[in-house]
C-alpha positions in Angstrom: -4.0 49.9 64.6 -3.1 51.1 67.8 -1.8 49.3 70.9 -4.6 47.9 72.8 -2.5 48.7 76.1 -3.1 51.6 77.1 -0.3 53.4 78.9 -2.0 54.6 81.8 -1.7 51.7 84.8 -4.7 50.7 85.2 -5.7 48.3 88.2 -6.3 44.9 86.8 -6.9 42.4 90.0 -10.4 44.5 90.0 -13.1 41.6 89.6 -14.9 41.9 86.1 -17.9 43.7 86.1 -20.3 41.5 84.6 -23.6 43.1 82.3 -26.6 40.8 82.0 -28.5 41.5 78.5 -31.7 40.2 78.6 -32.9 39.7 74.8 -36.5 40.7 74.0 -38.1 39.1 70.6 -37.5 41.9 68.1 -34.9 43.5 70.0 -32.9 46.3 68.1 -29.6 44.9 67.1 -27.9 48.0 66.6 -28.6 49.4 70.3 -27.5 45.3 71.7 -24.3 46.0 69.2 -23.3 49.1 70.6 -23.4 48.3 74.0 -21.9 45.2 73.4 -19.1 46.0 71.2 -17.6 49.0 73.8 -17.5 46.0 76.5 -15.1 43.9 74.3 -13.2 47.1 73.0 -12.9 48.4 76.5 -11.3 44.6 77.7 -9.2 44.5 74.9 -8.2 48.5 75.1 -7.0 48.2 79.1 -5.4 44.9 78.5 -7.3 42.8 80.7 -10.8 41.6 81.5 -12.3 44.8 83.1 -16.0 43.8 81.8 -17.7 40.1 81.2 -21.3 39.7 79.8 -23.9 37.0 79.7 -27.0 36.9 77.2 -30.2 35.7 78.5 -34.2 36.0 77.7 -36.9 34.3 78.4 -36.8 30.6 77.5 -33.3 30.5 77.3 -32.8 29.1 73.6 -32.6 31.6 70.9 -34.0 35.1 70.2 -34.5 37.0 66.9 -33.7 40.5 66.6 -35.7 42.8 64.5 -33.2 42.1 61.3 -34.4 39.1 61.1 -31.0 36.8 62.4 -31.5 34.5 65.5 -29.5 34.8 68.4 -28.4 31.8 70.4 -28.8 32.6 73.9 -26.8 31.5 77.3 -29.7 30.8 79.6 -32.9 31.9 80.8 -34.1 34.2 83.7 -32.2 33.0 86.2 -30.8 34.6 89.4 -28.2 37.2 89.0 -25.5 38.1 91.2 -26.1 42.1 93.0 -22.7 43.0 91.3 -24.7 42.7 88.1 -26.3 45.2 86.0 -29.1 43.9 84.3 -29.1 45.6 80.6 -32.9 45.1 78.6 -32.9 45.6 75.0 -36.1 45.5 73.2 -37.5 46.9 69.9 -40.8 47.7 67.9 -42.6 45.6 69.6 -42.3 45.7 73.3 -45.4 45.6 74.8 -46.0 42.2 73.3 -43.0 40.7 74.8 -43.2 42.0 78.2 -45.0 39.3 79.3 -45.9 39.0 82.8 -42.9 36.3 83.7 -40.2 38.7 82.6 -41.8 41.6 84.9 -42.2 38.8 88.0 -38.3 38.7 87.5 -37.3 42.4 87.2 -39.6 43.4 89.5 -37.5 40.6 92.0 -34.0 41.0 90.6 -34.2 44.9 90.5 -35.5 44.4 94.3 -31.6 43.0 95.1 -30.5 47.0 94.4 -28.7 45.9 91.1 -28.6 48.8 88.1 -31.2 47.9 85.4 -30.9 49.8 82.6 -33.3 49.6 79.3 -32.0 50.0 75.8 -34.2 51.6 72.8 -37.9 50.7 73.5 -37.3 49.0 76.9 -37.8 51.9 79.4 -41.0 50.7 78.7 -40.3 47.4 80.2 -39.0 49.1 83.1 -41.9 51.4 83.3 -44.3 48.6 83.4 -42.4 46.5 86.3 -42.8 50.1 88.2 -38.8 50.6 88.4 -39.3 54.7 86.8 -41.8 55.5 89.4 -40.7 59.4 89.8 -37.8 58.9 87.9 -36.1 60.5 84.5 -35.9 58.1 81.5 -35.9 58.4 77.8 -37.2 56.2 75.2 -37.3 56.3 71.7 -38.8 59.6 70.1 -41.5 57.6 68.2 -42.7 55.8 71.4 -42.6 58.6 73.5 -46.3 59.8 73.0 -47.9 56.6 73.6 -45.5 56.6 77.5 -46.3 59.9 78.2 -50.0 58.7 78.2 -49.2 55.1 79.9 -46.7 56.3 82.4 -47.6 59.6 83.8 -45.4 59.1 86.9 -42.2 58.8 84.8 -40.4 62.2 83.7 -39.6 61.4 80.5 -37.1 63.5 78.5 -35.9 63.4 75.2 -32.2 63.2 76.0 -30.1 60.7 73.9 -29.8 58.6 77.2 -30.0 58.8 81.3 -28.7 58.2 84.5 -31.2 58.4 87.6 -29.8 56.7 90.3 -29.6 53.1 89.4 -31.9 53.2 86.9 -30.5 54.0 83.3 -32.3 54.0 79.8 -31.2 55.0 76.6 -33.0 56.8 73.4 -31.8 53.4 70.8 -29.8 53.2 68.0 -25.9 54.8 69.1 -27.7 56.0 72.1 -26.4 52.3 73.7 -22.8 53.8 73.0 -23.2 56.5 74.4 -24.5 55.5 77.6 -21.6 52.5 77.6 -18.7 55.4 77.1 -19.9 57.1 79.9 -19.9 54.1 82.2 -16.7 52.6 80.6 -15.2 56.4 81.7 -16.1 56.0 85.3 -15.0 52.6 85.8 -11.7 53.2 83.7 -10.7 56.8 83.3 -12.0 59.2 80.5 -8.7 58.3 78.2 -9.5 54.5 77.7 -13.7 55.7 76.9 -12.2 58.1 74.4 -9.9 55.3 73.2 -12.6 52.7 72.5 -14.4 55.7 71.2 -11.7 56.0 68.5 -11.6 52.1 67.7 -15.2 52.6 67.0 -15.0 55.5 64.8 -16.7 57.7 67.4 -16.0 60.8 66.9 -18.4 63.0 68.6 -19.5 61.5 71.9 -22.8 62.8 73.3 -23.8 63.0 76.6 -27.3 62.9 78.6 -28.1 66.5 77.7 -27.8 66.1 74.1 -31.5 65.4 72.5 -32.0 62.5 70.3 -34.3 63.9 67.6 -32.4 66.4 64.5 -33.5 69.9 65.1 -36.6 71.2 63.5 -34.8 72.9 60.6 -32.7 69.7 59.5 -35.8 67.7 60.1 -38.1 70.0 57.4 -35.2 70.9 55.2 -35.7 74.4 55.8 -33.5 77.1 57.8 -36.3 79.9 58.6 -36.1 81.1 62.5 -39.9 81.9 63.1 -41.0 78.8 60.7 -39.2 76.4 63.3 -40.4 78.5 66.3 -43.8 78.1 65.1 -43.5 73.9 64.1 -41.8 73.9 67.6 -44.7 75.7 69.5 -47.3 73.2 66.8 -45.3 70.5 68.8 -45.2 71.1 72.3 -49.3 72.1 71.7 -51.1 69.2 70.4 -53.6 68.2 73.2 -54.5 72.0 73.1 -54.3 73.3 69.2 -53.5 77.2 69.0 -55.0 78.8 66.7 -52.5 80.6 63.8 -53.6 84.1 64.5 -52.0 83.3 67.7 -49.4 81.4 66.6 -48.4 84.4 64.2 -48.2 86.6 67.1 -46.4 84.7 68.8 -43.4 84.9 66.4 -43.8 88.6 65.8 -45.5 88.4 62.0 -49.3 88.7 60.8 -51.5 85.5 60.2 -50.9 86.2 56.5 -47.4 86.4 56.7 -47.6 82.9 58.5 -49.5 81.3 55.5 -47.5 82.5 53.0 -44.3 81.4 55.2 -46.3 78.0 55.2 -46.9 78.1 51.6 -43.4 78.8 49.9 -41.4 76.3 52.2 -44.1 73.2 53.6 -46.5 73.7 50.5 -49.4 73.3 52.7 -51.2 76.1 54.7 -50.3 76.4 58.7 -53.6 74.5 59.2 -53.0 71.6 57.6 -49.4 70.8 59.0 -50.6 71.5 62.4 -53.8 68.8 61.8 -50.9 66.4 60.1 -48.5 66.7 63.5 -52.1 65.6 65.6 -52.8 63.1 63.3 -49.6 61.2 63.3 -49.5 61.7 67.3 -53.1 59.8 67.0 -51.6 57.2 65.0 -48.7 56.5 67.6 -51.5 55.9 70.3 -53.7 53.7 68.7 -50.9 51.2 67.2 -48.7 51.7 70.6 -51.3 51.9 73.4 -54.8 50.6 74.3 -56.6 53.9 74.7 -59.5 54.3 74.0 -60.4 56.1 70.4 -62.5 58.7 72.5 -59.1 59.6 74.8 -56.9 59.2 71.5 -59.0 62.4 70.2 -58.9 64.2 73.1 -55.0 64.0 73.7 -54.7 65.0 70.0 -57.1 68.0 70.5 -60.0 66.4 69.2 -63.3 67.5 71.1 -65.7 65.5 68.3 -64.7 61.4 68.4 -66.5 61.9 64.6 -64.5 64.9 63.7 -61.7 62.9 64.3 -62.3 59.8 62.7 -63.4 62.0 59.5 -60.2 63.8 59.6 -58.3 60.9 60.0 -60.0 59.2 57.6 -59.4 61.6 55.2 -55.2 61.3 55.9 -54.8 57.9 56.1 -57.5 56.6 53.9 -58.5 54.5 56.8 -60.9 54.9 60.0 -59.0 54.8 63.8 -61.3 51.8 64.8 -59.8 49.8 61.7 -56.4 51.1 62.3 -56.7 49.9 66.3 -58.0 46.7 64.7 -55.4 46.3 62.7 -52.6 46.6 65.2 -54.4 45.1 68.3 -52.7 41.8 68.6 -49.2 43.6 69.4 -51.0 45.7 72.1 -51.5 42.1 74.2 -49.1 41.8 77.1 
């Protein structure tokens, strides 16, 4: 193990910087972990306390991660200092646990000028309290159809993490790392970030223009140019469905060549996996958002409400009313 002094002189009569994290129920350990962990690898790495951390939440007692474990927590809301950043880590689900006390005190804490940042899910927390009006956030790839509808004023990317002004928010999972490493490298010098990088078995750092989901090939299993073009055009074109004559021109090939390109590697013509991307597009709105089943369709390209619950129907062996139903009681903020 090496020596947690690092040889570079760094300044240590520098108050701590203190991070906040405010706990939501079901919050995602691993994204808490990550940002966590760098903190205390960081202090112990430049040989002094360059970073303290307090663990709050609403009711101040204890909190239980989406794992299961309960978490005992150091207070409630209560006033922060402006040196503060105020870190909000969240999970599945967040619009549940947004309740309208914990936006009351974002909305008055963030008003101080403090950075806020939201790990995994809880852009959406800052979204709601109105901090990422015209701003550029990221969120979790599964969530990030159901914000794009909520939050139309928010330019949302699918980068791992970023950095607008003072307002930060990561992707989830190692994101948190990410985002810490790049904070830790500003405040202390690259060489100790890349240092706590290496305690953590880090080994290839991204940065806010690296993309959070696997490319289309390593996602399908299958290396074929114009089949990922094609799932990648699918993709960016579901309120709006192409047709696959056009989709085959697109890429240069005939509309037969396309279904046969379908058939050997997806075993399914191009059809069907474009009505499959829809359909699990429409399933992220109704269990994520309160949208109507009439605006579901039409972001999904439906123009018929009964052509889409007949379709759907026919996937998931259920109706969209049921499956709203069914989720409806994590939809209540």
């Amino acid at each position: 193990m090496s020596n947690p002094r690092m040889a570079t002189k760094i300044e240590t009569e520098a108050k701590p910087k203190r991070y906040v994290f405010v706990l939501l129920e079901d919050f995602t350990l691993l994204s808490f972990a990550s940002a966590l962990e760098s903190l205390r690898i960081a202090n112990r790495m430049a040989g002094h306390e360059a970073y303290q951390w307090r663990i709050i939440g609403e009711g101040g007692e204890e909190v239980r991660c989406s794992a299961g474990s309960v978490f005992k927590l150091d207070g409630d809301l209560d006033e922060l200092s402006r040196d503060d950043t105020m870190m909000i880590c969240s999970g599945v689900n967040v619009q549940q646990f947004t309740t309208k006390k914990l936006l009351g005190w974002v909305r008055r804490e963030a008003r101080k000028g403090i950075p806020v940042a939201g790990l995994c899910t809880a852009a959406y927390t800052l979204a709601k309290a109105g901090l990422l009006d015209d701003k550029r956030a990221t969120i979790h790839w599964e969530n990030h159809d159901s914000f794009s509808e909520e939050f139309p004023e928010v330019e949302l990317t699918k980068s791992v993490f970023v950095v607008d002004g003072n307002r930060l928010t990561t992707a989830g999972g190692t994101s948190s790392l990410d985002l810490m490493l790049k904070l830790i490298a500003k405040d202390l010098g690259e060489d100790l970030a890349n240092a706590v990088a290496d305690q953590l078995i880090y080994s290839s750092i991204r940065t806010d223009q690296d993309t959070q989901r696997l490319s289309v090939p390593t996602r399908i299993g299958v290396r074929h140019p114009k089949l990922s073009q094609v799932i990648q055009i699918m993709e960016s074109n579901i309120e709006e469905p192409i047709s696959p004559s056009f989709l085959a021109k697109d890429v240069g090939m005939s509309t037969r060549q396309l279904e046969r390109l379908f058939r050997r590697y997806l075993n399914r013509s191009p059809k069907r996996y474009y009505m499959e991307l829809r359909l699990q597009k429409a399933r992220n709105l109704l269990m994520q958002t309160d949208m109507s089943v009439i605006n579901v369709a039409l972001a999904c390209g439906f123009a018929s409400p009964s052509h889409f619950s007949k379709c759907y129907r026919a996937h998931y062996d259920t109706t969209p009313y049921r499956e709203r139903g069914s989720h409806a009681g994590r939809l209540s903020i």
